[in-house]
mmCIF file of the N, C-alpha and C atoms, coordinates in Angstrom:
data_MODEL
# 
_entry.id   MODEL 
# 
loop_
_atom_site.group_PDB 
_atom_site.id 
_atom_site.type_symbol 
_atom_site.label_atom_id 
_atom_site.label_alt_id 
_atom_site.label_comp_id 
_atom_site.label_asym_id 
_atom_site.label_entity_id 
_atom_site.label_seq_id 
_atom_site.pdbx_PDB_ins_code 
_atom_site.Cartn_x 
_atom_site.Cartn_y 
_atom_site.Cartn_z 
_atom_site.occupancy 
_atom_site.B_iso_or_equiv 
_atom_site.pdbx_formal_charge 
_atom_site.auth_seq_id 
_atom_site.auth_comp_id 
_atom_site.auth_asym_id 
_atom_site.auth_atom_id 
_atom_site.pdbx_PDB_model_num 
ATOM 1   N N  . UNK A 1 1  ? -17.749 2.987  18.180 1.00 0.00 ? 1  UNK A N  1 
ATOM 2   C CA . UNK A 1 1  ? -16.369 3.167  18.589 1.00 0.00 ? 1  UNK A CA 1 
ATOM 3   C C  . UNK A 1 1  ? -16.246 4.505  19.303 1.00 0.00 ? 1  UNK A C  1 
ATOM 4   N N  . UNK A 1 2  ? -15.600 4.957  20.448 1.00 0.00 ? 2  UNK A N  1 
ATOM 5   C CA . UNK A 1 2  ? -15.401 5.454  21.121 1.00 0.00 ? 2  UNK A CA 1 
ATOM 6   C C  . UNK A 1 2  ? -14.486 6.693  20.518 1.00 0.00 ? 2  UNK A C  1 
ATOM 7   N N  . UNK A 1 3  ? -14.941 7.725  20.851 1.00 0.00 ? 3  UNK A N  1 
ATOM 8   C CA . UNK A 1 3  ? -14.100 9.093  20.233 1.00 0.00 ? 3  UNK A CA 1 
ATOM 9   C C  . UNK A 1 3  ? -12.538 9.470  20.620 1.00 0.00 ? 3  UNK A C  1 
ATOM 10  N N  . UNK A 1 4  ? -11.560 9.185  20.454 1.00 0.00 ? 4  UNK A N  1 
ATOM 11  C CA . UNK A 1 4  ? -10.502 9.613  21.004 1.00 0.00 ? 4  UNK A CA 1 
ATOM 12  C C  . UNK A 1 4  ? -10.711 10.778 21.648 1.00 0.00 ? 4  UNK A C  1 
ATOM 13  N N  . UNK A 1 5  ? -9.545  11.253 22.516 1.00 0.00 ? 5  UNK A N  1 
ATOM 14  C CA . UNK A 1 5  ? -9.310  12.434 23.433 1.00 0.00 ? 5  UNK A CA 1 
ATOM 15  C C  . UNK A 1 5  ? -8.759  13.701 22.406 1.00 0.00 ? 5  UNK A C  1 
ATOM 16  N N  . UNK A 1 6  ? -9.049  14.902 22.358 1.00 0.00 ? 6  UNK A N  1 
ATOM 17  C CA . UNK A 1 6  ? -8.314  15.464 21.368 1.00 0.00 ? 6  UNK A CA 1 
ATOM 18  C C  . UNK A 1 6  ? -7.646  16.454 22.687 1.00 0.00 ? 6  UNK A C  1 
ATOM 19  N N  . UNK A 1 7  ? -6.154  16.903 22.116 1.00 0.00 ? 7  UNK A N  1 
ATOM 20  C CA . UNK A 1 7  ? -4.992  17.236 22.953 1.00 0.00 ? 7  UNK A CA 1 
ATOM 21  C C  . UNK A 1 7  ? -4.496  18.265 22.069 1.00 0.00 ? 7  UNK A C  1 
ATOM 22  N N  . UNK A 1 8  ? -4.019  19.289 23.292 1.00 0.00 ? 8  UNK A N  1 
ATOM 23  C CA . UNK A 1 8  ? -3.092  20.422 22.403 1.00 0.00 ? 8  UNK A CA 1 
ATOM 24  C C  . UNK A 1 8  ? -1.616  20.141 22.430 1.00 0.00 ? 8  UNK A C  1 
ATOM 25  N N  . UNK A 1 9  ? -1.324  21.314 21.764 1.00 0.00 ? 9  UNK A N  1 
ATOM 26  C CA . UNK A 1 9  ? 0.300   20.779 21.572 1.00 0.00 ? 9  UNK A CA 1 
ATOM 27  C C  . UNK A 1 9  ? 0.881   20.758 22.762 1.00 0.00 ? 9  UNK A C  1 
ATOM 28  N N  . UNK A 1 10 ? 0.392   21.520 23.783 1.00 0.00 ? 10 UNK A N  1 
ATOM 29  C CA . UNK A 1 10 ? 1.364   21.712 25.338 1.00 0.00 ? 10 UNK A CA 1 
ATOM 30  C C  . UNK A 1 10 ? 0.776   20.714 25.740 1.00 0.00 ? 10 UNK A C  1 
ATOM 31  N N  . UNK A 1 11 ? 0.275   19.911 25.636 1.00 0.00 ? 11 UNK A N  1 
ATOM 32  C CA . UNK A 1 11 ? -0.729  18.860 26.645 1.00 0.00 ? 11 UNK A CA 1 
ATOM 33  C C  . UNK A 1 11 ? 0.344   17.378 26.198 1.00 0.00 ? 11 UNK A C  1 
ATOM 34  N N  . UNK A 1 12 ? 0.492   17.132 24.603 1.00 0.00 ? 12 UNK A N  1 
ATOM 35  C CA . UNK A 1 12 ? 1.363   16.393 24.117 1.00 0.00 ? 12 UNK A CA 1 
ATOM 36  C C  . UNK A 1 12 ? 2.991   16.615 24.735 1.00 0.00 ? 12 UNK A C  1 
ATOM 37  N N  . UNK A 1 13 ? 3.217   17.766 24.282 1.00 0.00 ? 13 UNK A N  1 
ATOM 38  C CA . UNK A 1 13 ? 4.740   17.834 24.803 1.00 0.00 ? 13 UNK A CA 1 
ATOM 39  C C  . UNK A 1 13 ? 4.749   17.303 26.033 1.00 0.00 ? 13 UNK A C  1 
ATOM 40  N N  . UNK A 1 14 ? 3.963   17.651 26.985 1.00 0.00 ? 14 UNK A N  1 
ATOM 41  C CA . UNK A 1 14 ? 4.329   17.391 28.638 1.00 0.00 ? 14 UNK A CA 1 
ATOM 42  C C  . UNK A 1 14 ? 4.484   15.473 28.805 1.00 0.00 ? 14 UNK A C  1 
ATOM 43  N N  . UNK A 1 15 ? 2.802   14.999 27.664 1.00 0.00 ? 15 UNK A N  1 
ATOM 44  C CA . UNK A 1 15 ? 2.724   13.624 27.861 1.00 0.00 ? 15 UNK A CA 1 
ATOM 45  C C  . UNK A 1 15 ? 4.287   12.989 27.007 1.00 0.00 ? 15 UNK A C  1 
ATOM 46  N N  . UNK A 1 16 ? 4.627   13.565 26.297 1.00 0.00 ? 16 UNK A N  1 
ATOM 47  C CA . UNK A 1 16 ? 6.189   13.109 25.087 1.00 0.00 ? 16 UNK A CA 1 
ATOM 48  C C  . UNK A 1 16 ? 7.152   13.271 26.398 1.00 0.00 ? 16 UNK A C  1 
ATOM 49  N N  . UNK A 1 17 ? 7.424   13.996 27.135 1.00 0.00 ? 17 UNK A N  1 
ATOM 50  C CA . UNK A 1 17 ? 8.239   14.281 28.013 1.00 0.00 ? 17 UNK A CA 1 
ATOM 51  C C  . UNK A 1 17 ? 8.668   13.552 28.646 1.00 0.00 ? 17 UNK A C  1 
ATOM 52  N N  . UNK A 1 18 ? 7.478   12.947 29.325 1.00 0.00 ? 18 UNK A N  1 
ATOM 53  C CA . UNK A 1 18 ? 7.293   11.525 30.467 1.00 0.00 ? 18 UNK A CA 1 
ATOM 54  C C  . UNK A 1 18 ? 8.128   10.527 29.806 1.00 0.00 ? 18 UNK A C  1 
ATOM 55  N N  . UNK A 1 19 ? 7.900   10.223 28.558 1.00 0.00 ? 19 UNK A N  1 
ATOM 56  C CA . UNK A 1 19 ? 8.650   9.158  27.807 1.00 0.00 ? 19 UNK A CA 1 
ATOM 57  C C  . UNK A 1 19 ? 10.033  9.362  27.211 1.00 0.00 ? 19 UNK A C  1 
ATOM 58  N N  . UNK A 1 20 ? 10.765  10.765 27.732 1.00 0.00 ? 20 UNK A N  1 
ATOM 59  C CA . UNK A 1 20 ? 11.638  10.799 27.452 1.00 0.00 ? 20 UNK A CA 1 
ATOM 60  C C  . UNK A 1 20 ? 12.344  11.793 26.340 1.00 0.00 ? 20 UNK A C  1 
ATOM 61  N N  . UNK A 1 21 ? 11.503  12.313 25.749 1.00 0.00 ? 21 UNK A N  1 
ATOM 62  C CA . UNK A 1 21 ? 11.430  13.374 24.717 1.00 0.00 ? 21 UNK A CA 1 
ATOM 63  C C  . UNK A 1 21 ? 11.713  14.391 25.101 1.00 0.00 ? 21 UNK A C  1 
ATOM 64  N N  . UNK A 1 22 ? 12.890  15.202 24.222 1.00 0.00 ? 22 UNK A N  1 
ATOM 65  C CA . UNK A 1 22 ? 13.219  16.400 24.968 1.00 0.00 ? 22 UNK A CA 1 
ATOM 66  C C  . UNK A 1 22 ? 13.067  17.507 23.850 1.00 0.00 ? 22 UNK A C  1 
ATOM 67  N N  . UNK A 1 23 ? 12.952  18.760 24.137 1.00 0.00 ? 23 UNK A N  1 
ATOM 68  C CA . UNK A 1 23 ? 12.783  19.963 22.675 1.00 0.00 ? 23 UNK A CA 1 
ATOM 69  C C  . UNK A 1 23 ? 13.914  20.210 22.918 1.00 0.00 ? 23 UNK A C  1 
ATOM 70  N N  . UNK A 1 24 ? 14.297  19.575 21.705 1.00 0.00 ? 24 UNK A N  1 
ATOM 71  C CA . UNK A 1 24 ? 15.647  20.338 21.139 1.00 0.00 ? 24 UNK A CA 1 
ATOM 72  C C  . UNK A 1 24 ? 16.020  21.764 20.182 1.00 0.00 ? 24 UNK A C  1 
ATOM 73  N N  . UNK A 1 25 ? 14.386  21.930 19.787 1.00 0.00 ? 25 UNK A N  1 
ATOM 74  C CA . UNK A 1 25 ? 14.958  22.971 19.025 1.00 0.00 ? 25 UNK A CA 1 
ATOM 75  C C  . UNK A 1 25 ? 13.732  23.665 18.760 1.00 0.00 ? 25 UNK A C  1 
ATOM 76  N N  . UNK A 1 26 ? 13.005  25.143 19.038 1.00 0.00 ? 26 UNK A N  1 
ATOM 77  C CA . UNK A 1 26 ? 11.932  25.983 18.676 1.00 0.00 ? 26 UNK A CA 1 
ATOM 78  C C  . UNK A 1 26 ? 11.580  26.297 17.463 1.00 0.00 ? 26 UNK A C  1 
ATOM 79  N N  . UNK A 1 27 ? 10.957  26.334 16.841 1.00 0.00 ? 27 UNK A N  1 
ATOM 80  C CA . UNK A 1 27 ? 10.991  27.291 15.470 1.00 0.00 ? 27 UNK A CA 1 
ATOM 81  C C  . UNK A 1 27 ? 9.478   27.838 15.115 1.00 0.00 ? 27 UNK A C  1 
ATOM 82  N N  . UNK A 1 28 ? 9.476   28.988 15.513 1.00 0.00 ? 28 UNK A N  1 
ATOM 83  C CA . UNK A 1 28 ? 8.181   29.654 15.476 1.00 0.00 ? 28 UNK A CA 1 
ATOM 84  C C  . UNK A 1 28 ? 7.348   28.825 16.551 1.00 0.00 ? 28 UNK A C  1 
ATOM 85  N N  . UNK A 1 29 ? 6.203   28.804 16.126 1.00 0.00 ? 29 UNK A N  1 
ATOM 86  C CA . UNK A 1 29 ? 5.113   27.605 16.820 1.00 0.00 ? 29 UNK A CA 1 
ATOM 87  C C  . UNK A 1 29 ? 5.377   26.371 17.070 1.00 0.00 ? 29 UNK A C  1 
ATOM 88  N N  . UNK A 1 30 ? 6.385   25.624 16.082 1.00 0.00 ? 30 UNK A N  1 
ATOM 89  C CA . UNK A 1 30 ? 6.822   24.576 16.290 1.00 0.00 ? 30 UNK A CA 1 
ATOM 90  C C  . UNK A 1 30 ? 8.181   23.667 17.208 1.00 0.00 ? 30 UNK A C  1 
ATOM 91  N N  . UNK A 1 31 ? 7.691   23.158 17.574 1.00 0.00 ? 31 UNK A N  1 
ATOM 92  C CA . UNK A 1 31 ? 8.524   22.200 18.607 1.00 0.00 ? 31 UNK A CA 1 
ATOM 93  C C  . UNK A 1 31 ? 8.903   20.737 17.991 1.00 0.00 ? 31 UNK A C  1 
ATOM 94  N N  . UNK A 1 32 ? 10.318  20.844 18.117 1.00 0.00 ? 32 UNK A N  1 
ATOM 95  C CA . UNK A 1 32 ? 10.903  19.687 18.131 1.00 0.00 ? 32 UNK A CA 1 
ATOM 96  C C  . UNK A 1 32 ? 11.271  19.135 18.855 1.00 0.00 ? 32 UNK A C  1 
ATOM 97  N N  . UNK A 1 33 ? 10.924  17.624 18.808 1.00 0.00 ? 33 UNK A N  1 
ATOM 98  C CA . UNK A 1 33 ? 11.437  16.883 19.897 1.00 0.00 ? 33 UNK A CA 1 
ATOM 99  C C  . UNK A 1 33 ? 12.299  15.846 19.920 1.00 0.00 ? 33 UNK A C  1 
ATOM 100 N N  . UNK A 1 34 ? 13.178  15.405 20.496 1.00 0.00 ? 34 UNK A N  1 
ATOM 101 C CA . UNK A 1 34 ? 13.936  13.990 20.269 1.00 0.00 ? 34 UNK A CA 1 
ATOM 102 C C  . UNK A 1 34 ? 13.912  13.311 21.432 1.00 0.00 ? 34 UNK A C  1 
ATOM 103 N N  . UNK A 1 35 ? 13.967  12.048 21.306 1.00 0.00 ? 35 UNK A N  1 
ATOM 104 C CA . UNK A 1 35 ? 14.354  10.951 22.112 1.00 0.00 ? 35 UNK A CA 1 
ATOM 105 C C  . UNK A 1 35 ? 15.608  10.070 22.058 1.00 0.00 ? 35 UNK A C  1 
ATOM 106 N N  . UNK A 1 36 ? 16.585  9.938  22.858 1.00 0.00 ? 36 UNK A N  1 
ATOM 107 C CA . UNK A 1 36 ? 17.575  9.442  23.311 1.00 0.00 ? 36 UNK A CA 1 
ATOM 108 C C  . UNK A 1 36 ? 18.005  8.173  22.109 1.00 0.00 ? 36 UNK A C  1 
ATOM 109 N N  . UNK A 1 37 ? 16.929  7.444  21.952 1.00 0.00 ? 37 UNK A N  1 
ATOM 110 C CA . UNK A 1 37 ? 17.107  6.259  20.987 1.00 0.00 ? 37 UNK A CA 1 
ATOM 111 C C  . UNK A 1 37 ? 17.099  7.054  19.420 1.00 0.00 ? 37 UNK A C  1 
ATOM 112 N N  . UNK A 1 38 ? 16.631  8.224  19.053 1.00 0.00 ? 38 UNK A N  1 
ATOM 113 C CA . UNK A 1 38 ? 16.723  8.766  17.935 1.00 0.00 ? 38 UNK A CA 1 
ATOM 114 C C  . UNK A 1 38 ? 15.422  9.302  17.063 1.00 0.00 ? 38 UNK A C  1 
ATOM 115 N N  . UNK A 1 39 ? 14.037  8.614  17.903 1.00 0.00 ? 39 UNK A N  1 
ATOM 116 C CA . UNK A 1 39 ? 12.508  8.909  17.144 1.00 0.00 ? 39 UNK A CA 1 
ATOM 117 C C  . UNK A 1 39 ? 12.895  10.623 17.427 1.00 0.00 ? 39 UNK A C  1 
ATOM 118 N N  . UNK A 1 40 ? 12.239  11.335 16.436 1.00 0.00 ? 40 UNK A N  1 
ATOM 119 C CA . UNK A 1 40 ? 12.342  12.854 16.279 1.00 0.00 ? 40 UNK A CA 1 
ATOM 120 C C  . UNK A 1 40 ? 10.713  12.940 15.572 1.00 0.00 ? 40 UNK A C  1 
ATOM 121 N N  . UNK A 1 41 ? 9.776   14.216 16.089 1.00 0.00 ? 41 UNK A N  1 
ATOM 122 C CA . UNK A 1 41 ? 9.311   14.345 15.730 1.00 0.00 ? 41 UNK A CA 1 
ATOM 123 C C  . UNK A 1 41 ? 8.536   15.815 15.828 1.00 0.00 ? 41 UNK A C  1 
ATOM 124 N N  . UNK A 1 42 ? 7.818   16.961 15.669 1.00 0.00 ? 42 UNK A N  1 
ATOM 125 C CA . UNK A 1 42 ? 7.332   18.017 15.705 1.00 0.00 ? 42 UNK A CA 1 
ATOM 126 C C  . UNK A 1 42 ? 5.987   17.772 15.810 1.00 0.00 ? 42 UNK A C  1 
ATOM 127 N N  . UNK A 1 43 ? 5.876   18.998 16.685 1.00 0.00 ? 43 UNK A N  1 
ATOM 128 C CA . UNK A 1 43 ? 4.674   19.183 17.846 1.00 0.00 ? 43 UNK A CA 1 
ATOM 129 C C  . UNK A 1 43 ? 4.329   20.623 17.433 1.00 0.00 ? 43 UNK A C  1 
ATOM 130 N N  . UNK A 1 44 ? 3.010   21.209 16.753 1.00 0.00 ? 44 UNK A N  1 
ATOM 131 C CA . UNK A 1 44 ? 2.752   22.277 16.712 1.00 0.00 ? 44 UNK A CA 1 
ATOM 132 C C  . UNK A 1 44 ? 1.826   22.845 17.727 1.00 0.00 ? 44 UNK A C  1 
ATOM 133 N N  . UNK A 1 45 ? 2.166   23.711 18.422 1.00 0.00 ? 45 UNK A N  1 
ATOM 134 C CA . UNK A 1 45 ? 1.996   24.912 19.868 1.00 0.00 ? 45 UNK A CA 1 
ATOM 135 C C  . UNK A 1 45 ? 1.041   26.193 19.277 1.00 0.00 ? 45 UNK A C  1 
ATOM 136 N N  . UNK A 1 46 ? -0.243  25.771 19.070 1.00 0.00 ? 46 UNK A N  1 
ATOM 137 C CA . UNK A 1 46 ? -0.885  26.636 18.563 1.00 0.00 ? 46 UNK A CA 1 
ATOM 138 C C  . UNK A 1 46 ? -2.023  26.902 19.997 1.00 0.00 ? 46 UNK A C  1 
ATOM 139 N N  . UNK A 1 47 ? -1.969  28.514 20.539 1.00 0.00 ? 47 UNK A N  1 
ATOM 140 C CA . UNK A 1 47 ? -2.857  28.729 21.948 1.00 0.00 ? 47 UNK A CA 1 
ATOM 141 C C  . UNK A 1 47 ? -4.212  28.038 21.639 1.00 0.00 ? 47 UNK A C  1 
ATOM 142 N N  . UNK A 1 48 ? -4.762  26.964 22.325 1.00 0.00 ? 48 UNK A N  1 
ATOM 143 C CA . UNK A 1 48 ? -6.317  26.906 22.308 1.00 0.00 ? 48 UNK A CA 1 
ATOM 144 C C  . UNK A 1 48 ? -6.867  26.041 21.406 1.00 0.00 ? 48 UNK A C  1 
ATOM 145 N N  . UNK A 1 49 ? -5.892  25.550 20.695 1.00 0.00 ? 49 UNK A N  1 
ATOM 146 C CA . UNK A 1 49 ? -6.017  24.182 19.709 1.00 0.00 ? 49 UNK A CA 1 
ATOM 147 C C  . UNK A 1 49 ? -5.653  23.233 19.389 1.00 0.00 ? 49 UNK A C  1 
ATOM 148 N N  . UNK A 1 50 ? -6.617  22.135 19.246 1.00 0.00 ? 50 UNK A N  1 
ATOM 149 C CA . UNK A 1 50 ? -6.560  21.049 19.721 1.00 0.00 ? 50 UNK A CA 1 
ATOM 150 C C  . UNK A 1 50 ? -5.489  20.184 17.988 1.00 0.00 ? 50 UNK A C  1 
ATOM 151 N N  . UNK A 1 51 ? -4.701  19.425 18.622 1.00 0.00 ? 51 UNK A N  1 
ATOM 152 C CA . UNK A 1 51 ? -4.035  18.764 17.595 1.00 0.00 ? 51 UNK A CA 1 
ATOM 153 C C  . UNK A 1 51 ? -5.171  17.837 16.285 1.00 0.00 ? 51 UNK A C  1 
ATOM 154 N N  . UNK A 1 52 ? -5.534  18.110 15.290 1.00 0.00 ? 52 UNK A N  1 
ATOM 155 C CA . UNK A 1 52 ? -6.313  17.487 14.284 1.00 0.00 ? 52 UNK A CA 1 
ATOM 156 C C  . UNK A 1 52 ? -5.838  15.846 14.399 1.00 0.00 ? 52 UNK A C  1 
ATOM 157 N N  . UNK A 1 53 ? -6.984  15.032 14.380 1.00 0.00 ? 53 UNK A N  1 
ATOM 158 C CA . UNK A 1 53 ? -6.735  13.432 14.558 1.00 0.00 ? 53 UNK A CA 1 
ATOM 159 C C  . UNK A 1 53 ? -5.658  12.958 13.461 1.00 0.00 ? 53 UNK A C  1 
ATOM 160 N N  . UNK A 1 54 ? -5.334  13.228 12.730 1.00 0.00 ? 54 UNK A N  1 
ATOM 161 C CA . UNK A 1 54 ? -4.857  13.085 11.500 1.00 0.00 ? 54 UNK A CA 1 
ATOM 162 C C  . UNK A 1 54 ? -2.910  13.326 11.224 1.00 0.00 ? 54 UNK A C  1 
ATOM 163 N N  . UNK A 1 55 ? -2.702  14.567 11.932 1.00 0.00 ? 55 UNK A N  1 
ATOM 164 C CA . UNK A 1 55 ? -1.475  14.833 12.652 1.00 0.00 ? 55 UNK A CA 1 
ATOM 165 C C  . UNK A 1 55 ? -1.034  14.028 13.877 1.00 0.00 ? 55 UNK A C  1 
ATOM 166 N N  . UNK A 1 56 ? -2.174  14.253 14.783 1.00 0.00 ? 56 UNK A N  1 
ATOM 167 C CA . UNK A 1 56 ? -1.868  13.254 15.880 1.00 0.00 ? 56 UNK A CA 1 
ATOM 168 C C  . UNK A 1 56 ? -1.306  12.041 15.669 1.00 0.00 ? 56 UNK A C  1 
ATOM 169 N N  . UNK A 1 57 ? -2.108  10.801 14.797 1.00 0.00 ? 57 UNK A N  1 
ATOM 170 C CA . UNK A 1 57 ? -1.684  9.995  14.468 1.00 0.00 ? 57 UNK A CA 1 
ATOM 171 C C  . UNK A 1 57 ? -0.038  9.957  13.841 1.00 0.00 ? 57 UNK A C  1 
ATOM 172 N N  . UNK A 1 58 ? -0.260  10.639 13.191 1.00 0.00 ? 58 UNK A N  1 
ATOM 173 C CA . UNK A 1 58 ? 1.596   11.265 12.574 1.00 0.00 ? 58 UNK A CA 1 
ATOM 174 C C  . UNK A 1 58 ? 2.686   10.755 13.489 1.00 0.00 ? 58 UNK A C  1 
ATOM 175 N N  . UNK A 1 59 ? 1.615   11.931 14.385 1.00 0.00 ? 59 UNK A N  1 
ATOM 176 C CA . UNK A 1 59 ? 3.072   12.172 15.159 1.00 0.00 ? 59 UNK A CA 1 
ATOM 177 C C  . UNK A 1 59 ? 2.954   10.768 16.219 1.00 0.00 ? 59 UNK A C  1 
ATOM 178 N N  . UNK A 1 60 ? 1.764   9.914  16.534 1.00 0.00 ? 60 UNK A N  1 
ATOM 179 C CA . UNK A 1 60 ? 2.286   8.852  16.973 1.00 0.00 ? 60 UNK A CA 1 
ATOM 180 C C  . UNK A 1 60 ? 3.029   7.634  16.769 1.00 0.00 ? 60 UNK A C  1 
ATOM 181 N N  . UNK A 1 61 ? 2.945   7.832  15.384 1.00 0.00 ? 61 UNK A N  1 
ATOM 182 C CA . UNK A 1 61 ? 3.820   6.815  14.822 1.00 0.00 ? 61 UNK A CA 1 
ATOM 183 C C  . UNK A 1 61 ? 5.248   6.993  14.636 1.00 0.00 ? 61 UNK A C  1 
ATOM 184 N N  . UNK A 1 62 ? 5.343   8.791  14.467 1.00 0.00 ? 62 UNK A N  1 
ATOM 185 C CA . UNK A 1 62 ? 6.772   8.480  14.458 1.00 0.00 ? 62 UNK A CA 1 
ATOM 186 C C  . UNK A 1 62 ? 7.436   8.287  15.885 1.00 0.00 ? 62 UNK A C  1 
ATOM 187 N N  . UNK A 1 63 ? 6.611   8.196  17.153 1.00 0.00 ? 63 UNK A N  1 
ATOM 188 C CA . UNK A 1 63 ? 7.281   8.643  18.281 1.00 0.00 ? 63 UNK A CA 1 
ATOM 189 C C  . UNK A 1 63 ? 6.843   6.955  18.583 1.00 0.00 ? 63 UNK A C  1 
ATOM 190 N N  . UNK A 1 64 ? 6.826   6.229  18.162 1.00 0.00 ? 64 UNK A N  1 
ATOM 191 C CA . UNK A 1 64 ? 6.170   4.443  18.268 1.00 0.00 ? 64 UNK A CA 1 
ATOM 192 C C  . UNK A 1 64 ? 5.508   4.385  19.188 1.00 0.00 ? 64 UNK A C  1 
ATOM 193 N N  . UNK A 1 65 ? 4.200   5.464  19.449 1.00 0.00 ? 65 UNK A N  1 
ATOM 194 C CA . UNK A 1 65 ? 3.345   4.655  20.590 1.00 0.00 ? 65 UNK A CA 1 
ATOM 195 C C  . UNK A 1 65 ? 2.060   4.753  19.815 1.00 0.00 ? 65 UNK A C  1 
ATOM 196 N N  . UNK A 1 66 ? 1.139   4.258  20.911 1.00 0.00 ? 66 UNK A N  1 
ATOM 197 C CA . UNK A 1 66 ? -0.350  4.068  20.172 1.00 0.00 ? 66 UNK A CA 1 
ATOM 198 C C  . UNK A 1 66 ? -1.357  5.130  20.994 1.00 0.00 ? 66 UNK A C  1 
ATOM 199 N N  . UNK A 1 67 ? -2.401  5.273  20.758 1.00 0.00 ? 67 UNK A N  1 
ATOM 200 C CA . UNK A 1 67 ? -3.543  5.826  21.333 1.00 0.00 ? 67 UNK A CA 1 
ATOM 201 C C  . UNK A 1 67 ? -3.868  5.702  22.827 1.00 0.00 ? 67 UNK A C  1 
ATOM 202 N N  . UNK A 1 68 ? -3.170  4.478  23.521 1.00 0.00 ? 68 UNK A N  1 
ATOM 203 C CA . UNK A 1 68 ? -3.780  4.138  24.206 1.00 0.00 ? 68 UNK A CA 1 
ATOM 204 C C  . UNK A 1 68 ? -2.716  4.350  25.187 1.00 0.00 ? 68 UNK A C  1 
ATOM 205 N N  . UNK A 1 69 ? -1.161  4.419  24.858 1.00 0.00 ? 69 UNK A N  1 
ATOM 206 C CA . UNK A 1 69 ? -0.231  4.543  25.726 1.00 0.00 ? 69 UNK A CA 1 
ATOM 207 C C  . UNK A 1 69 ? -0.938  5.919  26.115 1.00 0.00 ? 69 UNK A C  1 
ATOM 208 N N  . UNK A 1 70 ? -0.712  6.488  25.083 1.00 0.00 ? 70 UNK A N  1 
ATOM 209 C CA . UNK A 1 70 ? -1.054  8.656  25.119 1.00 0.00 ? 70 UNK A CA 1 
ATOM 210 C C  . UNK A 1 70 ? -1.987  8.828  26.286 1.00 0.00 ? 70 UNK A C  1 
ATOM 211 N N  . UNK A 1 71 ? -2.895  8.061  26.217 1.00 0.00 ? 71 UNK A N  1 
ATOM 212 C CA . UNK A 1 71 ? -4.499  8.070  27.177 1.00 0.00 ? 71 UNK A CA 1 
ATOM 213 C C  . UNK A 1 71 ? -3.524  8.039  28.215 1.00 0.00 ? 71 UNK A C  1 
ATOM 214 N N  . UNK A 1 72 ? -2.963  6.555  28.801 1.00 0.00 ? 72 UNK A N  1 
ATOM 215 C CA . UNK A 1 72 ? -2.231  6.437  30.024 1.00 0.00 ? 72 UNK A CA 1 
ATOM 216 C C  . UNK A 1 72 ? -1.446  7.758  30.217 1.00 0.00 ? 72 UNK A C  1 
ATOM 217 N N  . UNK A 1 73 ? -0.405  8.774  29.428 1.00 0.00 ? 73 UNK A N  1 
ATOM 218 C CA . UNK A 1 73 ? 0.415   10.108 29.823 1.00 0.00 ? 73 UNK A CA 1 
ATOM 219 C C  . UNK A 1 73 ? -0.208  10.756 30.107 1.00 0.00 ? 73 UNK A C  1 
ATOM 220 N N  . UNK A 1 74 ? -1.681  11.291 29.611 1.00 0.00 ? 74 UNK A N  1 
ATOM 221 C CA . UNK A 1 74 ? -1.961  12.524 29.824 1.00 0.00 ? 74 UNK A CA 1 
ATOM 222 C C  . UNK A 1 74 ? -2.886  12.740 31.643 1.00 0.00 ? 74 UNK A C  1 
# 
């Protein structure tokens, strides 16, 4: 099986963006984001590091896409 892409938090925000996601609100390192229909979810903005597979997933589920949409944003 093929290794996923690993992505930083600015690399995510930009691809969340495309789909509509906006930061509504800073807090320290962390970024919040919402979408129009109501998915909300946080994006941590750490310089030079890559989001852990494990969070990633997190945060794709709460934002309802899959692995493969993400591939297509970035």
């Amino acid at each position: 099986m093929p290794r996923r892409k690993r992505v930083t938090g600015k690399e995510l925000i930009r691809a969340l963006k495309k789909l509509g996601f906006v930061v509504v609100r800073i807090q320290g390192s962390h970024h919040r984001l919402r979408h129009s229909d109501g998915r909300v979810t946080t994006v941590p903005v750490h310089s030079g590091e890559t989001i852990g597979p494990g969070l990633l997933g997190q945060i794709l589920v709460d934002c309802e896409i899959n692995h493969e949409q993400l591939e297509e944003l970035l």
